[in-house]
C-alpha positions as CSV (number, residue, x, y, z in Angstrom):
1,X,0.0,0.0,0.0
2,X,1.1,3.7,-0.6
3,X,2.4,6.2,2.4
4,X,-1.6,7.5,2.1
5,X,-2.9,4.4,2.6
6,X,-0.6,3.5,5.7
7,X,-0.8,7.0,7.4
8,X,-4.8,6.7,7.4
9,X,-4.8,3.0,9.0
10,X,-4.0,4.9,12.6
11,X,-8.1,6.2,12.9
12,X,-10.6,4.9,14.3
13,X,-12.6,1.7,13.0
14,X,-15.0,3.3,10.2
15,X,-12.3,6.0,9.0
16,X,-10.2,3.1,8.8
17,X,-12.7,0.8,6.8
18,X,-13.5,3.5,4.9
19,X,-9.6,4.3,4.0
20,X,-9.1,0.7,3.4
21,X,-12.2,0.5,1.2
22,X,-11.0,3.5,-1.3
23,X,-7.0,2.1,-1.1
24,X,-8.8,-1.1,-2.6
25,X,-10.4,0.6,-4.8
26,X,-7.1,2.9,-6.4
27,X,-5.2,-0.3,-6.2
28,X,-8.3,-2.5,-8.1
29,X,-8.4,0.5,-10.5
30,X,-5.2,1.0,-10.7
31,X,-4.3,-2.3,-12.0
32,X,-6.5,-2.1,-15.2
33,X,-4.1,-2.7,-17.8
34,X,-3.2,0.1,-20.3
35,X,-4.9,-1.9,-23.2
36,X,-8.0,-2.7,-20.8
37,X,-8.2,1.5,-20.8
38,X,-7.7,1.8,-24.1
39,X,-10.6,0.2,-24.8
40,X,-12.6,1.5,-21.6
41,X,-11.9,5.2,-23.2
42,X,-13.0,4.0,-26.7
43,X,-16.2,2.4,-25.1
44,X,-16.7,6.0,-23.5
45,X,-16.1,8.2,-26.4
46,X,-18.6,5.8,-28.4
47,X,-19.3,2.4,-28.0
48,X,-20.0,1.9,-32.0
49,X,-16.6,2.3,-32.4
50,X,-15.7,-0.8,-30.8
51,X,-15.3,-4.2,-32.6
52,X,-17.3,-7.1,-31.5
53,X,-13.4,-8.7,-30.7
54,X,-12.7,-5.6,-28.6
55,X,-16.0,-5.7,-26.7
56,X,-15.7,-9.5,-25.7
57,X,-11.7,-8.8,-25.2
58,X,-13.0,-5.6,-22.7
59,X,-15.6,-8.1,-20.8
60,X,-13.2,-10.8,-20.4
61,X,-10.5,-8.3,-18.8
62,X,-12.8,-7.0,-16.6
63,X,-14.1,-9.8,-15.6
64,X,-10.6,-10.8,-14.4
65,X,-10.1,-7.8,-12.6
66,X,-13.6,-8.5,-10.5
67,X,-12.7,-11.5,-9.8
68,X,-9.1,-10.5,-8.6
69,X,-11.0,-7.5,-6.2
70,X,-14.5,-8.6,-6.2
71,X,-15.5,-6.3,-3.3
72,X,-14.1,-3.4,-5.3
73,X,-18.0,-1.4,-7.0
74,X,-16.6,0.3,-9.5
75,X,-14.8,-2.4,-11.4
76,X,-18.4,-3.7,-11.2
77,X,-19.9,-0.5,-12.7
78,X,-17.3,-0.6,-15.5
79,X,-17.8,-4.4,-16.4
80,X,-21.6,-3.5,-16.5
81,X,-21.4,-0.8,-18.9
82,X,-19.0,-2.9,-20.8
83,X,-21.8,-6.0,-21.0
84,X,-24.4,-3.5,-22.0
85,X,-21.8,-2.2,-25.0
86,X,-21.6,-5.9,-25.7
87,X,-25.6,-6.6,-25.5
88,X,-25.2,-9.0,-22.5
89,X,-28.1,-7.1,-20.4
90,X,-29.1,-9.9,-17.9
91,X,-25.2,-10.1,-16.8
92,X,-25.2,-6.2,-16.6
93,X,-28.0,-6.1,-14.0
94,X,-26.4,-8.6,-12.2
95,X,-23.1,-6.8,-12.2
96,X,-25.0,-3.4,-11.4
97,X,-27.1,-4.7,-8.8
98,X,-23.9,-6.4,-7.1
99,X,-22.0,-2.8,-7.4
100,X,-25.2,-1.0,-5.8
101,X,-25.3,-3.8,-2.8
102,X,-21.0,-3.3,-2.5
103,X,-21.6,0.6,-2.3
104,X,-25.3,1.8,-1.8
105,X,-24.2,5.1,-1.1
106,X,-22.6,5.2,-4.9
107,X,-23.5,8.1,-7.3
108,X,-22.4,6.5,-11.0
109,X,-23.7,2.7,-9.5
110,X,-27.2,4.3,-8.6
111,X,-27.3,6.2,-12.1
112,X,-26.0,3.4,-14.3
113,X,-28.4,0.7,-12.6
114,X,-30.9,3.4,-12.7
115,X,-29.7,4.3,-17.0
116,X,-30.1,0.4,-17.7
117,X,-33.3,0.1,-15.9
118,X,-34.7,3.0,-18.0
119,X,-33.0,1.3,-21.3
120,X,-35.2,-1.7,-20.5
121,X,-38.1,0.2,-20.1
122,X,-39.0,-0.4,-16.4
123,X,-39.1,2.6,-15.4
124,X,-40.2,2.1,-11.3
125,X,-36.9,0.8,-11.2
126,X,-35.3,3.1,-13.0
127,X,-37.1,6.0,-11.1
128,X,-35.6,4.9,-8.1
129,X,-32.3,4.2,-8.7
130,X,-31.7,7.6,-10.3
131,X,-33.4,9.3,-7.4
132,X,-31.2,7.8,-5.4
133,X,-28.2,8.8,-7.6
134,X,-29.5,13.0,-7.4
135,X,-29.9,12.4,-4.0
136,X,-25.8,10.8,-4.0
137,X,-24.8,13.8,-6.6
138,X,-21.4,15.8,-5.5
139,X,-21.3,18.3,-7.8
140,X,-23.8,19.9,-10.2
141,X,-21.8,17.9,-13.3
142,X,-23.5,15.1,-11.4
143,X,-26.5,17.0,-10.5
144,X,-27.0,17.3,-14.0
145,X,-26.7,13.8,-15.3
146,X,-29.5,12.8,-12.9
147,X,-31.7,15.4,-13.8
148,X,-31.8,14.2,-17.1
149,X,-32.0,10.5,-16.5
150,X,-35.1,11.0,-14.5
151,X,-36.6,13.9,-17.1
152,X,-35.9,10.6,-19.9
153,X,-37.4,8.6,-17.5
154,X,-40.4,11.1,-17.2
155,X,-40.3,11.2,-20.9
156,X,-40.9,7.4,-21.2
157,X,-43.6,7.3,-18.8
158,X,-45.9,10.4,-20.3
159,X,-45.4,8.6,-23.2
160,X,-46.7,5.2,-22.3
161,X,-43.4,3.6,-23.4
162,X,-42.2,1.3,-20.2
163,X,-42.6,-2.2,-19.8
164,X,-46.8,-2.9,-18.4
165,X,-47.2,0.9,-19.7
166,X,-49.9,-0.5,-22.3
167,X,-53.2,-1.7,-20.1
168,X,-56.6,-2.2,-22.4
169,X,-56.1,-3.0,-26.3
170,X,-57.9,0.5,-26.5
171,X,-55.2,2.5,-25.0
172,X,-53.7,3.8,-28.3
173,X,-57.1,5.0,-29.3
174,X,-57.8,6.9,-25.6
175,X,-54.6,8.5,-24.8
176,X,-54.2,10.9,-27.6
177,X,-58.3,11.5,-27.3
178,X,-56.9,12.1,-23.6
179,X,-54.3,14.7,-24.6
180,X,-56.4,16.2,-27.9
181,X,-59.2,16.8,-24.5
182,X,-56.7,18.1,-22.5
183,X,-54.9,20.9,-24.7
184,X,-58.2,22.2,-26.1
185,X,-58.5,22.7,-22.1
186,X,-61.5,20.5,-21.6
187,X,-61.4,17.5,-19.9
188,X,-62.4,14.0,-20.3
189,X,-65.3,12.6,-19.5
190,X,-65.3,9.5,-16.7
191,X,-67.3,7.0,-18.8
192,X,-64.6,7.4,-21.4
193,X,-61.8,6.8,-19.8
194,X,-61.6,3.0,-20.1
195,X,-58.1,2.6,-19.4
């Protein structure tokens, strides 16, 4: 461990667990190798770019360093985004459910789960998870991203587009009746709304 790492291990209990905690982490992090961030910062800048060899080379990498620090979150949050680049979505909910249970108190594992909930159109789940993240934000960068996750999120919603979103076979007739009613500033009547 580094001079930080050792100078911290002197507080009490949950300083030191927490110290210990984020030296694991640099050190998990830290041991990504320089072709495994190559392609992390390719997948970041746009994952089209990447090659189906690259994507499976990324997953396999990653995997190896999760299971070298498996208690480490964001290693977890990197090989999820990296299974949902490689269309592998029931691995990256495990992954990102696993990374949320490690660190519940993590902005980008709260967002991402949250991001691939909304992807997969559920959006309770992804409501929740990206509240949680705003609530988690640190700085109005991070602010930011969560306002606009849940505004997407709202999007879906308003729009009927989410997984159980569609009720009655007659719902694509009465919703835009709904909203025609609604902008001409009238309202619907009860025994029409069948949905």
């Amino acid at each position: 461990m580094n001079n930080i790492c050792k100078s911290e291990m002197s507080l009490p209990d949950v300083k030191t667990n927490a110290a210990l905690r984020a030296c694991v982490s640099s050190l998990a992090l830290a041991s990504i190798s320089s072709n495994t961030q190559n392609l992390l910062l390719r997948m970041f800048a746009d994952p089209y770019l990447l090659e189906k060899e690259d994507r499976v080379s990324l997953v396999e990498q990653l995997r190896e360093g999760v299971a070298q620090y498996p208690h480490v979150s964001e290693l977890r949050v990197l090989l999820g985004m990296a299974l949902c680049v490689n269309l592998d979505p029931q691995a990256a909910i495990e992954q990102l459910e696993e990374s949320v249970r490690l660190a519940p108190n993590s902005f980008i594992a709260q967002l991402k789960l949250g991001e691939l909930w909304m992807r997969l159109r559920a959006c309770d789940k992804a409501e929740e998870h990206t509240r949680l993240a705003s609530l988690l934000a640190q700085s109005l960068a991070q602010s930011e991203m969560a306002r606009r996750q849940a505004a997407a999120i709202r999007t879906l919603r308003r729009e009927g587009i989410e997984r159980g979103g569609y009720k009655t076979p007659w719902s694509w007739i009465t919703r835009p009746l709904r909203r025609l009613w609604t902008r001409n500033g009238s309202q619907p009547s009860e025994a029409l709304d069948i949905s």
